[in-house]
NUNU-17966 format. One line per field, with one value per residue: residue number from 1; residue in three letters; x, y, z of N, C-alpha, C in turn. Coordinates in steps of 0.05 Angstrom, whole numbers, plus 5000, padded with zeros to 4 digits. Layout:
BEGIN
seq (NUM / ...)
type (ALA / ...)
n.u (X / ...)
n.v (Y / ...)
n.w (Z / ...)
ca.u (X / ...)
ca.v (Y / ...)
ca.w (Z / ...)
c.u (X / ...)
c.v (Y / ...)
c.w (Z / ...)
//
This chain:
BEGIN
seq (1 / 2 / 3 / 4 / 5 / 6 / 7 / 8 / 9 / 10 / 11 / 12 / 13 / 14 / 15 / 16 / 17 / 18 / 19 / 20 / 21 / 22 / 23 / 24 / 25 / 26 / 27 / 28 / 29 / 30 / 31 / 32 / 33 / 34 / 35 / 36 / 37 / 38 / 39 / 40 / 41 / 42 / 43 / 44 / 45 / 46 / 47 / 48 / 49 / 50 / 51 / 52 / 53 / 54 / 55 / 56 / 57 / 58 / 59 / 60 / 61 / 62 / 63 / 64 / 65 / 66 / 67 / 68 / 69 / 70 / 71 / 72 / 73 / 74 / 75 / 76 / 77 / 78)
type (UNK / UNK / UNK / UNK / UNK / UNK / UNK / UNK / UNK / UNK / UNK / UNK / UNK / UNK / UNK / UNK / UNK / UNK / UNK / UNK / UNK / UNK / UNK / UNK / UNK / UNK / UNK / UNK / UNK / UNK / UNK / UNK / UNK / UNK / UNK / UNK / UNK / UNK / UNK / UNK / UNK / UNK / UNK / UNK / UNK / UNK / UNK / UNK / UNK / UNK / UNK / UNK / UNK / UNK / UNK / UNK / UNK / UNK / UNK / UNK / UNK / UNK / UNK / UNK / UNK / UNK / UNK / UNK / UNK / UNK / UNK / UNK / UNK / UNK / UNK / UNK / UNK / UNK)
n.u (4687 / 4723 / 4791 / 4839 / 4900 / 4954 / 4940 / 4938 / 4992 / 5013 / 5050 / 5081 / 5124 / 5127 / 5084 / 5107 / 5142 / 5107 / 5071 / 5106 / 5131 / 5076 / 5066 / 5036 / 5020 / 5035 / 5012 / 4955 / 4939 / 4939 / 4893 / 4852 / 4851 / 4837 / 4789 / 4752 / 4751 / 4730 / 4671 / 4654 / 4703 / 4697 / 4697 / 4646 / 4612 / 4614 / 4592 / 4537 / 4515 / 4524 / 4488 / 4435 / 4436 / 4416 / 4368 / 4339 / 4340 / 4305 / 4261 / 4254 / 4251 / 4207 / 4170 / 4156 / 4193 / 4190 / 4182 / 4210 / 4252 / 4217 / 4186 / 4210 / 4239 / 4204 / 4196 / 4232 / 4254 / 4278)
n.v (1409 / 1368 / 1350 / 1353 / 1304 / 1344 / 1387 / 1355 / 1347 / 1391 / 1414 / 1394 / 1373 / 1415 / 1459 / 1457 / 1412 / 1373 / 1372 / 1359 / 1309 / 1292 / 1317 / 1360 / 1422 / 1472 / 1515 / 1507 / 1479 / 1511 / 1548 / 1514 / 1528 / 1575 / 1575 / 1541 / 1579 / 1616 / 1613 / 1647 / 1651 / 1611 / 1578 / 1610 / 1567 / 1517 / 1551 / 1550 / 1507 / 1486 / 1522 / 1498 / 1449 / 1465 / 1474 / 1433 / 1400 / 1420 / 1423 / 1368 / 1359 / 1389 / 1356 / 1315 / 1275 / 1250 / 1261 / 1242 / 1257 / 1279 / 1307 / 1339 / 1376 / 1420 / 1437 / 1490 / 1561 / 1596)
n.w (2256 / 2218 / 2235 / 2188 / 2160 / 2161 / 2189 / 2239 / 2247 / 2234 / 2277 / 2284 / 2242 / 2206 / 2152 / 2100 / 2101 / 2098 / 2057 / 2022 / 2019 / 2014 / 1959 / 1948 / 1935 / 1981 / 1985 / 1964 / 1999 / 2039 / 2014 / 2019 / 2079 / 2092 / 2064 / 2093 / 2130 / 2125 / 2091 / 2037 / 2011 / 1985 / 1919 / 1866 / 1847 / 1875 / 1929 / 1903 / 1904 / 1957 / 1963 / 1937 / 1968 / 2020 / 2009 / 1979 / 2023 / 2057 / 2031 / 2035 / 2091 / 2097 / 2068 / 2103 / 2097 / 2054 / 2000 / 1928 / 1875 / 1833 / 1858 / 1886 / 1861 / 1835 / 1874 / 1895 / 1897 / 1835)
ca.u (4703 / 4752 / 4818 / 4853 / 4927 / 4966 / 4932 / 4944 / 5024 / 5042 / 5061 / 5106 / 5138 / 5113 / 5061 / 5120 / 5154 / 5085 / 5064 / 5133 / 5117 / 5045 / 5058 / 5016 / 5034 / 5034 / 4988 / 4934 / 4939 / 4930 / 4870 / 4837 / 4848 / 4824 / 4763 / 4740 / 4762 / 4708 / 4669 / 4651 / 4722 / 4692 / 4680 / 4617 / 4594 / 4615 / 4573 / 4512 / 4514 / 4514 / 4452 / 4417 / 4436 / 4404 / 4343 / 4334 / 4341 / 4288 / 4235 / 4252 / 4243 / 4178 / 4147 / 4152 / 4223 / 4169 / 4182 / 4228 / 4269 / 4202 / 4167 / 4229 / 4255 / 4196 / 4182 / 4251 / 4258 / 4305)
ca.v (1406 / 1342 / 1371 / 1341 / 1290 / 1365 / 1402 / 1330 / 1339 / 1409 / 1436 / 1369 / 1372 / 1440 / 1448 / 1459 / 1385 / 1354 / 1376 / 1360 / 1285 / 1283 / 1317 / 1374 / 1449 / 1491 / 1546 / 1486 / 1467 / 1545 / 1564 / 1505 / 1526 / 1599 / 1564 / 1535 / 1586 / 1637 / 1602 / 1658 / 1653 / 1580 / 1587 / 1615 / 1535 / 1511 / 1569 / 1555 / 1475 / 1489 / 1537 / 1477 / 1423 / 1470 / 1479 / 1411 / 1392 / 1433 / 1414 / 1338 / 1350 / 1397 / 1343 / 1290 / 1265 / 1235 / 1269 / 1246 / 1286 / 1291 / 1325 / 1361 / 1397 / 1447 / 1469 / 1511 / 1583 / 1604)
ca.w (2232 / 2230 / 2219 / 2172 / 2167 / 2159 / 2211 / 2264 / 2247 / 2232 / 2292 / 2296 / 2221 / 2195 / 2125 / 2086 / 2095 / 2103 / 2032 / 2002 / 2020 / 2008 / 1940 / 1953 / 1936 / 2005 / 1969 / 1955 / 2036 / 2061 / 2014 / 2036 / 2101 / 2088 / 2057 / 2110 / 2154 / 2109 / 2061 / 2029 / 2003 / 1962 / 1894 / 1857 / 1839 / 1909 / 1940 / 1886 / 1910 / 1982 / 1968 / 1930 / 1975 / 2038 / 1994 / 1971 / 2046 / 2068 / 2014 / 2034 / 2114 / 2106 / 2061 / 2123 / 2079 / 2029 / 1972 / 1923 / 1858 / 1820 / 1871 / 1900 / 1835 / 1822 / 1900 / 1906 / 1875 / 1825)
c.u (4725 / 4774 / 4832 / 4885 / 4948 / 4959 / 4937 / 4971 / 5033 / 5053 / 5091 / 5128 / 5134 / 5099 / 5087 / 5130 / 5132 / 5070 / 5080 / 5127 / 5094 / 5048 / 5040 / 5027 / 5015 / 5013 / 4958 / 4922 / 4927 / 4905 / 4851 / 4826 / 4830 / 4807 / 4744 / 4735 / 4735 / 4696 / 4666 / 4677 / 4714 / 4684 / 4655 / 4591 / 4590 / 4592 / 4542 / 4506 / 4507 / 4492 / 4430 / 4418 / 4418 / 4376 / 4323 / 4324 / 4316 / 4264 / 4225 / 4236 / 4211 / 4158 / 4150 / 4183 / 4213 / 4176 / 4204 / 4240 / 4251 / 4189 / 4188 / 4231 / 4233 / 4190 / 4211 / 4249 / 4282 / 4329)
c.v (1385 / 1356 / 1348 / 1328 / 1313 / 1380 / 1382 / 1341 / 1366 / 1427 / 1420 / 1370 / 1397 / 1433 / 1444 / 1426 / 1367 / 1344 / 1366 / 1327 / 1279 / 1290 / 1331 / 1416 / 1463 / 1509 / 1528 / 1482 / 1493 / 1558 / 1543 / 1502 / 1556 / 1592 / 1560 / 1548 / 1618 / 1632 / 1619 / 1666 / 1628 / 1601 / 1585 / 1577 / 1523 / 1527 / 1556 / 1529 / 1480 / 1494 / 1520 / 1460 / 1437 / 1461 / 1449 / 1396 / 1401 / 1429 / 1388 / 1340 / 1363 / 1384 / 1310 / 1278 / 1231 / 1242 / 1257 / 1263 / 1297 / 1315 / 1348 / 1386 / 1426 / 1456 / 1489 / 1536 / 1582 / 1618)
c.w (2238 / 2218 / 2202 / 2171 / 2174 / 2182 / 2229 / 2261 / 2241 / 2245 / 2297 / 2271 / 2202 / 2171 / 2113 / 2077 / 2090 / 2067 / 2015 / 1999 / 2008 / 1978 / 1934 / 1955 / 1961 / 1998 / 1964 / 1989 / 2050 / 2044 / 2022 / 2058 / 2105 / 2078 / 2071 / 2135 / 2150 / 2084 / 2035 / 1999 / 1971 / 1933 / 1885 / 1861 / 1863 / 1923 / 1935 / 1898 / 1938 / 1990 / 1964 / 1954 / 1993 / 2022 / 1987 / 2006 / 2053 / 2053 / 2022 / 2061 / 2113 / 2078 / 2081 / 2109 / 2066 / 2001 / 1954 / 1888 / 1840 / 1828 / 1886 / 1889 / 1831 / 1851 / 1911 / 1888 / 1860 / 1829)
//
């Protein structure tokens, strides 16, 4: 995971000042970080996207990564 400009600096300037600069509410910075920290935490759509993109992934490599969105779209389940 690349950490991000906030996580490089805030043991040096804490989130609090880092955010105040950037323009970025503190509460925005820490569920991002609890996000990534349990995705489970992501929202429903986030979740549902993730599930497609694997899916989509996996149709592409076990047709040689020949196939493309005609032939993709009907071999995943609902």
């Amino acid at each position: 995971m690349k950490k991000s400009f906030i996580d490089e600096r805030r043991h040096e300037y804490a989130v609090e000042p880092i955010c105040r600069v950037l323009q970025i509410a503190p509460s925005t910075y820490r569920e991002r970080a609890a996000r990534q920290a349990d995705p489970s935490r992501a929202p429903a759509r986030v979740q549902r996207d993730t599930w497609l993109r694997a899916q989509v992934r996996r149709v592409w490599e076990e047709s040689f990564q020949l196939y493309g969105i005609r032939r993709v779209w009907p071999q995943w389940p609902d």
